[in-house]
C-alpha positions in Angstrom: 0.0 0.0 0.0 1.7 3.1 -1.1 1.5 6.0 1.3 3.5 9.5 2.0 4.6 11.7 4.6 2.3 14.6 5.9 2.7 17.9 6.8 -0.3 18.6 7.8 0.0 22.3 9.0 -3.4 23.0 9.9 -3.7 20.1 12.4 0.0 21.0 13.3 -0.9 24.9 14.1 -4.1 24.0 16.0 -2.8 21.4 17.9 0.3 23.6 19.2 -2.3 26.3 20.1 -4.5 23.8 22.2 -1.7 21.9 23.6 -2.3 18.6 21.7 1.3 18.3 20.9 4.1 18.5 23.6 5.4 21.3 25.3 8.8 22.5 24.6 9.9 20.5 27.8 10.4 16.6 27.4 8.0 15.1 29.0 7.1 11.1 29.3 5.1 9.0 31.3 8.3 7.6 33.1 11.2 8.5 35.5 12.3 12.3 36.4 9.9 13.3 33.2 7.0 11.4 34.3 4.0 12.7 35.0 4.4 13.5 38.9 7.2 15.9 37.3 5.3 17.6 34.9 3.9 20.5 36.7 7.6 21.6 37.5 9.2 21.2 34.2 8.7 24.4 33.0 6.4 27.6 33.4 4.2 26.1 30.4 3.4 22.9 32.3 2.9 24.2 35.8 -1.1 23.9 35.7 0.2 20.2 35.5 0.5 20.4 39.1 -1.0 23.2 40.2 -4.8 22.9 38.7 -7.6 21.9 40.2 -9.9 20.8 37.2 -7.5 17.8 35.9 -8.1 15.1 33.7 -8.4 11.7 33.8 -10.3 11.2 36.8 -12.8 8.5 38.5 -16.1 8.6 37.7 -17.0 6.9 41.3 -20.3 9.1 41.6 -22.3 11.0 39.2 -26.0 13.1 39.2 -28.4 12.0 37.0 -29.3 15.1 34.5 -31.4 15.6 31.4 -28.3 15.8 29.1 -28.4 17.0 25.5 -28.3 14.0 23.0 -24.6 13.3 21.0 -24.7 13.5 17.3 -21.5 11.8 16.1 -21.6 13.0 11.8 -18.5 11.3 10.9 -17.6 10.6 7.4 -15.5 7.7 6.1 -11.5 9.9 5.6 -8.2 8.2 4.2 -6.5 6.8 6.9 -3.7 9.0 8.9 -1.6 7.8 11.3 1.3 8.5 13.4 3.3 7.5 16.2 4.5 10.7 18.1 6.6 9.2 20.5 3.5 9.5 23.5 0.7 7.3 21.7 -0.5 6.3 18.1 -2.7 9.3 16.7 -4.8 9.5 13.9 -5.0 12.5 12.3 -9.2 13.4 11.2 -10.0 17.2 10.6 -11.8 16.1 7.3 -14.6 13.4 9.4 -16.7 16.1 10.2 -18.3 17.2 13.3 -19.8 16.1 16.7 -22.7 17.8 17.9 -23.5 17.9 21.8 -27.2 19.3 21.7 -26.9 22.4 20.0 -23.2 22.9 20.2 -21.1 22.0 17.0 -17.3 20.5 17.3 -15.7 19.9 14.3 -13.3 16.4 14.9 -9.3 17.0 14.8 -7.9 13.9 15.7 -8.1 11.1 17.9 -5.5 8.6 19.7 -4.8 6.0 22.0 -3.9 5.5 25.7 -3.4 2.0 27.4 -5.0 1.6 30.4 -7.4 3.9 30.0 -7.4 7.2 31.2 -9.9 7.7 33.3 -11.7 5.0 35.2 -15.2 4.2 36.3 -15.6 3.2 39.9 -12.3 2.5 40.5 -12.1 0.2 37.1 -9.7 0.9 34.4 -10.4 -0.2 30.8 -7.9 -1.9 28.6 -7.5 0.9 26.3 -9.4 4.4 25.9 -9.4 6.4 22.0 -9.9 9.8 22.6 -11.9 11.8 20.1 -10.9 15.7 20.4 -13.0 18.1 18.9 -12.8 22.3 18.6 -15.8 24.4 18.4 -16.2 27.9 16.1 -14.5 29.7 19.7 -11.5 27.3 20.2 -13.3 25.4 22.9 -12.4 21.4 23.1 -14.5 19.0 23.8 -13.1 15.5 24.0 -14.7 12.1 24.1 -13.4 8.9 25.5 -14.1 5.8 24.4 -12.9 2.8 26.5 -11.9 -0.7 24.9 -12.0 -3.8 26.4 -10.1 -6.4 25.2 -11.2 -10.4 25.0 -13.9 -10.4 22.7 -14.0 -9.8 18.7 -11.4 -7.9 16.8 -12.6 -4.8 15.9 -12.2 -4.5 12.3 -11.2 -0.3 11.8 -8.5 -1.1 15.1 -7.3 -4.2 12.5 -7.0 -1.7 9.7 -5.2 1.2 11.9 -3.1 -2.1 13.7 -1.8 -3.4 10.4 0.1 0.0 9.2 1.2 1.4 13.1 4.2 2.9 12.9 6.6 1.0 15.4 9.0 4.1 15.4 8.4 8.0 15.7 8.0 10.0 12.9 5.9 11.8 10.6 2.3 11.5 10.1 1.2 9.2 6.6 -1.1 9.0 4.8 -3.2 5.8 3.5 -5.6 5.1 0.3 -7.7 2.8 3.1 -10.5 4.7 4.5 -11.7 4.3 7.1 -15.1 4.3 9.3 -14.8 6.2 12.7 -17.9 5.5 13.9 -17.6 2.5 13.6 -15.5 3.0 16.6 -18.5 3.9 18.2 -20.5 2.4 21.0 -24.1 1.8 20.2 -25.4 3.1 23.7 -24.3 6.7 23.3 -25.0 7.4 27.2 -22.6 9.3 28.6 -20.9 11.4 31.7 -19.8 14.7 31.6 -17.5 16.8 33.7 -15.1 19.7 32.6 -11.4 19.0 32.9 -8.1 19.4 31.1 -5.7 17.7 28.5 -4.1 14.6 30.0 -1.1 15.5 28.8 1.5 18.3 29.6 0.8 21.4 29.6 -2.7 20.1 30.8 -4.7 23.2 29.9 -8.1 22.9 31.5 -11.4 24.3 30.2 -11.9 21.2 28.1 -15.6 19.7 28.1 -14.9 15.8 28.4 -17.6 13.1 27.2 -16.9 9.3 28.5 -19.0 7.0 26.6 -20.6 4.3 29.6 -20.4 1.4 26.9 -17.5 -0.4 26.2 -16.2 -1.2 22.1 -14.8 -4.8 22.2 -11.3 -5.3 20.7 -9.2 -8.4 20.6 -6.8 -9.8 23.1 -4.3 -9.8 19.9 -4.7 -6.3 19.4 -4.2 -5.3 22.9 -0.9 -7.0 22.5 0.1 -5.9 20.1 -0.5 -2.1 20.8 1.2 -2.4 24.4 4.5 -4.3 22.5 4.6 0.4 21.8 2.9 1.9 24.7 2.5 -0.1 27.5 1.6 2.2 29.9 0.9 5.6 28.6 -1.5 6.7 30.4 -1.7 9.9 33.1 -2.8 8.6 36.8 -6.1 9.7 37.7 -6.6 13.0 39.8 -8.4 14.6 42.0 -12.1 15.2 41.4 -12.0 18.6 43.6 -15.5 20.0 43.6 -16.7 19.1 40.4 -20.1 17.5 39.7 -19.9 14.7 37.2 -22.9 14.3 35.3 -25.0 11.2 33.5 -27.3 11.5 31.3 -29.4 8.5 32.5 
């Protein structure tokens, strides 16, 4: 399958803007750059350990609310993938937009975290994909999607699985499309809490959807994921006062 390197400067400047990429301090999920280190790595990371709205978190309690309805109006894009030396992220700014309600977020990217970020009372998942999403006013909105491993392969994680990069570099680009939702729960349910990016230099202010169903991956292609991350994945913090809402 024939395939070439992106530079793909719009996702490149937005993500810089919002944090999605790293900060200009090296940063990992190990050692004296791990993530009890981050808030002191440099000015640009201290909300890292000085915020009090940080993400991932457990969901241990939650109030029931009448939540607006998700509206996920993906579109089949050409497969985009790269391994950026924290997870495997796919780029998506052409798959169109996720509406919360009323409120419209157009799709960036998503990517990968093994165990999940995030856990629901007291349980980690396998693996989480995080959707992240921009509105019209720069405002994220990110939704996680936790995989469990031990059932059926899922067939888009097969197609993203079979052309992971095993080393860092560049973004490329695929013929293969492929099918996001299909990534997709059925039960769209959800919780909702505001938080931060889970990665240095954690800017909070970001609306974060966790899907309460579970997509079903293969025991194979949890293997074969963790033989490049392992363990990527922030510890969970402190709820603070926030109220975490469900919508049933």
């Amino acid at each position: 399958m024939k395939y070439h390197t992106l530079a793909i400067a719009t996702i490149a400047a937005v993500s810089m803007q919002q944090g999605f990429c790293s900060s200009s301090a090296h940063w990992g999920y190990t050692g004296d750059t791990g993530p009890a280190h981050w808030g002191s790595l440099s000015e640009a990371t201290a909300l890292c350990g000085t915020g009090t709205q940080q993400s991932p978190i457990d969901i241990s309690s939650s109030v029931k609310a009448v939540l607006p309805a998700l509206s996920f109006n993906y579109k089949p894009i050409p497969l985009v993938i790269e391994n950026n030396g924290h997870t495997i992220k796919m780029g998506a700014d052409q798959a169109g937009v996720l509406k919360i309600g009323e409120d419209a977020y157009q799709l960036l990217q998503f990517h990968t975290h093994s165990p999940s970020e995030g856990a629901i009372k007291g349980q980690r998942a396998d693996m989480v994909i995080h959707f992240v999403h921009k509105n019209d006013k720069d405002q994220l909105a990110v939704v996680a999607v936790f995989l469990k491993a031990g059932g059926a392969a899922n067939p888009v994680i097969d197609t993203l699985w079979n052309v992971m990069p095993k080393t860092v570099g560049a973004a490329q680009q695929y013929e293969t499309q492929i099918d996001i939702k299909r990534l997709l729960p059925q039960d769209l349910n959800y919780y909702t809490f505001e938080g931060s990016l889970t990665t240095p230099p954690c800017s909070e202010g970001v609306r974060w959807v966790v899907l309460k169903d579970m997509v079903s991956i293969s025991a194979e292609q949890l293997t074969q994921y963790q033989a490049l991350y392992s363990h990527n994945a922030r510890p969970l913090q402190a709820v603070n006062n926030r109220k975490v809402r469900s919508s049933n």
